[in-house]
N, C-alpha and C positions, 0 to 999 in steps of 0.2 A: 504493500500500500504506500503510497506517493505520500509522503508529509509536505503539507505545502504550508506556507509563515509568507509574514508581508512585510515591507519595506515601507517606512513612511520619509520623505525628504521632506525637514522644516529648518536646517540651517541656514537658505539663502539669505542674501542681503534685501532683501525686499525692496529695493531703491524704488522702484513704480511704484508700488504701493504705498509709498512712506511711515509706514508701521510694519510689527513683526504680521506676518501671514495667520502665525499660529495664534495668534490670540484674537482675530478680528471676531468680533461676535459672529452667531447664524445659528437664529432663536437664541433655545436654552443653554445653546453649548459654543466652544470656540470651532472655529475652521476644523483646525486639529483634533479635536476630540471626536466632532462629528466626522473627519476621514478616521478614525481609529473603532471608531465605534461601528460604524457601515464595513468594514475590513475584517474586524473580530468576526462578522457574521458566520466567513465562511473560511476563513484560514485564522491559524494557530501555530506559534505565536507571533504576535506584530512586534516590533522591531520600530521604535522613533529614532529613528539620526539627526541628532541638532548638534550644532554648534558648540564646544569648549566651556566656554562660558554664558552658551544660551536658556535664558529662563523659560520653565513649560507651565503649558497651563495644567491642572490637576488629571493625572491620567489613570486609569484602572491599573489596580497592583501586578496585573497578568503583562502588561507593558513591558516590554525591554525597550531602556534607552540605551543607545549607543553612541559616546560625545567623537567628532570626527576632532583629533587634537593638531590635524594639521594646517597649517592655512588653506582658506578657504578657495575649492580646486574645481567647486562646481560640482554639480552632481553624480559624476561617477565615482568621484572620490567617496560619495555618501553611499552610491551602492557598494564599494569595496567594503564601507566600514560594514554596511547591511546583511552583506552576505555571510563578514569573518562570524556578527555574532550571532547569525541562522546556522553556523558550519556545526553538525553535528544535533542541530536541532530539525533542522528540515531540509528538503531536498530541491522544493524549487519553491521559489518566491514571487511573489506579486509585490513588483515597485508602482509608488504612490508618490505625488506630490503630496502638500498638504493644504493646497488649492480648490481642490476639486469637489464643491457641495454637493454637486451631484451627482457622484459616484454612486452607481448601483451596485448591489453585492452579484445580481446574478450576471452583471457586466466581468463582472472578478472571476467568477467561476467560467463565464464563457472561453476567456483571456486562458486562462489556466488548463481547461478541458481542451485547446486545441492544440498546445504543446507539443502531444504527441510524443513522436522519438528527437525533436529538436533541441538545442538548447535553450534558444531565444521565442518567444510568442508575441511579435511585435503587431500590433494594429496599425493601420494605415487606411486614412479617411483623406479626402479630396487631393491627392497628391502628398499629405504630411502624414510623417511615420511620429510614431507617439511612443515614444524608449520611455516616459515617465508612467507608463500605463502599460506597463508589460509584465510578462513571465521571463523571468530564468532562472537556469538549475545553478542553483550553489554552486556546483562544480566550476562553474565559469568563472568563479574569484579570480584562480590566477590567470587569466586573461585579460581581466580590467584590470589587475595591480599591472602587468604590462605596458597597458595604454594608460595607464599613469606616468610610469615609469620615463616613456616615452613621450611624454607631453603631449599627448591625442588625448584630449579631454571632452570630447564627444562620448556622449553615452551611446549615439549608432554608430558607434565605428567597432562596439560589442559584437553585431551582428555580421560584420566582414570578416572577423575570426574566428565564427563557431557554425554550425547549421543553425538555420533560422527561420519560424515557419511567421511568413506575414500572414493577416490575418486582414483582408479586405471587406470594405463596407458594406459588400452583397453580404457577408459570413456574420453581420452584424446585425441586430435588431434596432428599429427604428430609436426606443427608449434607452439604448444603451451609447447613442452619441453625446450624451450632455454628462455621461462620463469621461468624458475628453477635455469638456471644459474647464480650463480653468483661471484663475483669475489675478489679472495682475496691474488692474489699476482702480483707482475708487470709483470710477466711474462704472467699471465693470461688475467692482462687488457692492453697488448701491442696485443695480440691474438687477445681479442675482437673487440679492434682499427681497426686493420687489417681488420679483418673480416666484421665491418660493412664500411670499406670504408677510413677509418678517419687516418690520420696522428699523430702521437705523437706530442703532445703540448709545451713537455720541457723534462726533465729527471723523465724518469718513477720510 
């Protein structure tokens, strides 16, 4: 049986945004909690990668954090850190921004069920491939400590050195594209607000 665990990425710099990600309201809970929360559904265990010194908002005890202690390298750096502390815990993971309110959980299992014998389970919608909405096997760590290594800090540059099964729009359910979105400016997450219902919490 396939152990599959999730990757959350919440150390960026938020510069768009002008606040941390993770703590923007949406409803009753932060960004973050509700991708952790929607994630717990269907893999076990989640995996938050923040920041050295980045403060979280209150997360369930089942949570592993994992601090990336190195300068900030961008997101593959946070899958490397995501995978060392899944290694031994699961076999392949679901990577997550910590952007995405609208993640659906059977968007997660879709991602993960097409896998197959690949490494990688990337989606690709209109022309853009989505590495922050993907599957891969743990085993792939030393591959991205490579293109670390390497200064290729592209997290699709993963799928140039491993098999990698894309996962096209047609293979997709209409409801499961607003799991692709995510958000990186206030104008954006005043939009989503709106949209799922929810009122502004303070100055966006």
């Amino acid at each position: 049986m396939t152990r599959v665990g999730g990757i959350v990425l919440c150390g960026g710099k938020s510069s768009r945004m002008g606040r941390p990600k993770a703590w923007l309201p949406f409803g009753d809970e932060t960004l973050l909690q509700r991708v952790v929360r929607i994630l717990s559904e269907v893999v076990e265990p989640v995996v938050v990668v923040a920041a050295a010194d980045q403060d979280l908002p209150p997360l369930p005890r089942a949570v592993l954090v994992a601090r990336d202690d190195r300068e900030y390298l961008g997101p593959l750096s946070g899958l490397a850190t995501g995978l060392a502390a899944l290694d031994g815990r699961a076999d392949v993971a679901y990577l997550s921004s910590c952007d995405v309110p609208f993640l659906r959980a059977t968007f997660v299992r879709r991602v993960v069920e097409n896998l197959g014998d690949a490494d990688v389970c990337l989606p690709e919608v209109g022309g853009f491939q989505h590495p922050l909405a993907a599957a891969y096997r743990v085993s792939v760590l030393p591959k991205v400590r490579e293109l670390i290594a390497a200064n290729r800090l592209r997290p699709v540059f993963v799928t140039e050195m491993v098999p990698t099964r894309v996962l096209g729009a047609a293979e997709l359910a209409e409801e499961d594209l607003g799991s692709l979105r995510n958000l990186n400016t206030p104008e954006e997450y005043l939009a989503a607000l709106r949209e799922a219902g929810y009122a502004p919490a303070g100055p966006a």
